[in-house]
TORKOL-4160 file (C-alpha; in steps of 0.2 Angstrom, whole numbers, padded with zeros to 4 digits, m for minus):
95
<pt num="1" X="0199" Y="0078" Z="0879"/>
<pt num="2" X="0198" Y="0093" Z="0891"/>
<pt num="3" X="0189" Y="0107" Z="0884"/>
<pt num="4" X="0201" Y="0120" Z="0894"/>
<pt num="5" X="0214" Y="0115" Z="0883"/>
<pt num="6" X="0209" Y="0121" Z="0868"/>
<pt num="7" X="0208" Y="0141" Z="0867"/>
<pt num="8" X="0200" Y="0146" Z="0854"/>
<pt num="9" X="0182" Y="0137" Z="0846"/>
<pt num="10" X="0182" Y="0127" Z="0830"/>
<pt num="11" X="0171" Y="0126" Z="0814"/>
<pt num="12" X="0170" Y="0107" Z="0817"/>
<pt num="13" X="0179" Y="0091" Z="0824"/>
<pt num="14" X="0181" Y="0074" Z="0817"/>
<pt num="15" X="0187" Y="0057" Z="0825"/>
<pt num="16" X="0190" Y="0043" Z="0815"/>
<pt num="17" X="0186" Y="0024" Z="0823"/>
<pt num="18" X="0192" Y="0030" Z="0841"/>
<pt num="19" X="0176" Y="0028" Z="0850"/>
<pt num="20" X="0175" Y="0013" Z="0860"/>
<pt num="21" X="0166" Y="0010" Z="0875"/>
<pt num="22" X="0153" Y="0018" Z="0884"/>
<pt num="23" X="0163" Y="0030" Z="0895"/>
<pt num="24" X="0175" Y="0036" Z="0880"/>
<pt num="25" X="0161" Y="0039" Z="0869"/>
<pt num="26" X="0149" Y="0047" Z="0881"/>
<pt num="27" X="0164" Y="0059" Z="0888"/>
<pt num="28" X="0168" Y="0064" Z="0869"/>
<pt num="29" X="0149" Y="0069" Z="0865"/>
<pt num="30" X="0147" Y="0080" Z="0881"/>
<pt num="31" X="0165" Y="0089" Z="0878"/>
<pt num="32" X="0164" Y="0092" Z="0858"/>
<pt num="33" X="0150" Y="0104" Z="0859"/>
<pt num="34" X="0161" Y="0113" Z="0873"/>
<pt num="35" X="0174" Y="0118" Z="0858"/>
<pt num="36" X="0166" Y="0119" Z="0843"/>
<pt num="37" X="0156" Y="0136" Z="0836"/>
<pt num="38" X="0137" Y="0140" Z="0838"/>
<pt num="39" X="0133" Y="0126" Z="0823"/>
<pt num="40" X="0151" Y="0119" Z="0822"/>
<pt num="41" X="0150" Y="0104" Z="0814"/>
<pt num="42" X="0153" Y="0085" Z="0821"/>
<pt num="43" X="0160" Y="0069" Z="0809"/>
<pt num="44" X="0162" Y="0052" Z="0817"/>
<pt num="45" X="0169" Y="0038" Z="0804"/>
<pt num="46" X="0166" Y="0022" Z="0813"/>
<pt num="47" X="0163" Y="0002" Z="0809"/>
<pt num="48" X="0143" Y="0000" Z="0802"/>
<pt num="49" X="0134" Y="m0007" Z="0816"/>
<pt num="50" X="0132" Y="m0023" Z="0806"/>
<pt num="51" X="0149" Y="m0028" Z="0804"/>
<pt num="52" X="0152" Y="m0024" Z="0822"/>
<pt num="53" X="0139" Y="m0036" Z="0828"/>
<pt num="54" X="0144" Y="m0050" Z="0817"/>
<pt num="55" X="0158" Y="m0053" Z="0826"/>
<pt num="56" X="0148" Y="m0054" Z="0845"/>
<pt num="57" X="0155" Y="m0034" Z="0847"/>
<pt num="58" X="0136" Y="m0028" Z="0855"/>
<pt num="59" X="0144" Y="m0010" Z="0858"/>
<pt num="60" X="0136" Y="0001" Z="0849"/>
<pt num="61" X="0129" Y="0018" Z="0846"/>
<pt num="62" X="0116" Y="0023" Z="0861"/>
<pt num="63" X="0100" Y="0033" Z="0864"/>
<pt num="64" X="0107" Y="0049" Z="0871"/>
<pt num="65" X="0123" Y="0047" Z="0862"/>
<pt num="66" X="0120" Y="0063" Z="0852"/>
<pt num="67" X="0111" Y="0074" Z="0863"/>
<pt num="68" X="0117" Y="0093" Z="0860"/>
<pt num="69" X="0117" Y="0089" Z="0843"/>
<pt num="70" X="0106" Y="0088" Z="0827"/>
<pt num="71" X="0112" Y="0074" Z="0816"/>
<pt num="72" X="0112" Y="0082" Z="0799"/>
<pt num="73" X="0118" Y="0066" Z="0789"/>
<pt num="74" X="0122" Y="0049" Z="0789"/>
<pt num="75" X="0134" Y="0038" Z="0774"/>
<pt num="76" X="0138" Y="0021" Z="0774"/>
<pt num="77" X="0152" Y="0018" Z="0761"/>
<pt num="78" X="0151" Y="0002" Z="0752"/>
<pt num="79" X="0162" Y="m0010" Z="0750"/>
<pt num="80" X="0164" Y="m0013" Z="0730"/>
<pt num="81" X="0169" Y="m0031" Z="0732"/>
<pt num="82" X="0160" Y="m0036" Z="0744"/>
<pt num="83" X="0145" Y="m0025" Z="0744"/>
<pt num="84" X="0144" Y="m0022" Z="0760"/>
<pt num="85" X="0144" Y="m0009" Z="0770"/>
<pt num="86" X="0161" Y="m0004" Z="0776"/>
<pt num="87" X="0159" Y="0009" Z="0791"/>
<pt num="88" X="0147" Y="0022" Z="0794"/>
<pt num="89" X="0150" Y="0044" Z="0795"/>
<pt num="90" X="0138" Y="0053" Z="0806"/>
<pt num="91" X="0137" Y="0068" Z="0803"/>
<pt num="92" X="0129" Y="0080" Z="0817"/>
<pt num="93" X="0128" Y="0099" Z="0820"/>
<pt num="94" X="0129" Y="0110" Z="0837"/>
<pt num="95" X="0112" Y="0112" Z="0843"/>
């Protein structure tokens, strides 16, 4: 993701379960406030931390990871069968 690729700004930018490893997940962060509006809105849908680790998978979110953003809300979506949580949506805002 370059941000000299995209023209115009956005109102908000969303990835879905694509962050994975330090270096893609740090390059994201510092991009995205590059194309997104004063207060342009950023949703990351990924696996809850608890099911991550369950399975030895230690990557996970780090200090830092948001800086140059404000996170505004977090959901962790249930599972109805199992009652567990099924992934987890941050949700941060430009600072």
């Amino acid at each position: 993701m370059a941000p000299h690729r995209f023209p115009v700004r956005y109102d908000a930018a969303v990835r879905n379960f694509s962050l994975l490893g330090k270096e893609s997940v740090e390059h994201v962060f510092k991009v995205t406030p590059q194309i997104l509006n004063p207060g342009g809105i950023f949703i990351v849908q990924t696996l809850h931390p608890e099911e991550n680790t369950r399975d030895g998978n230690a990557d996970q979110w780090r200090e830092g990871t948001w800086d140059g953003f404000t996170i505004i809300d977090t959901l962790e979506p249930v599972n109805p069968r199992t009652q567990k949580a099924a992934s987890m949506m941050l949700i941060g805002q430009t600072s």
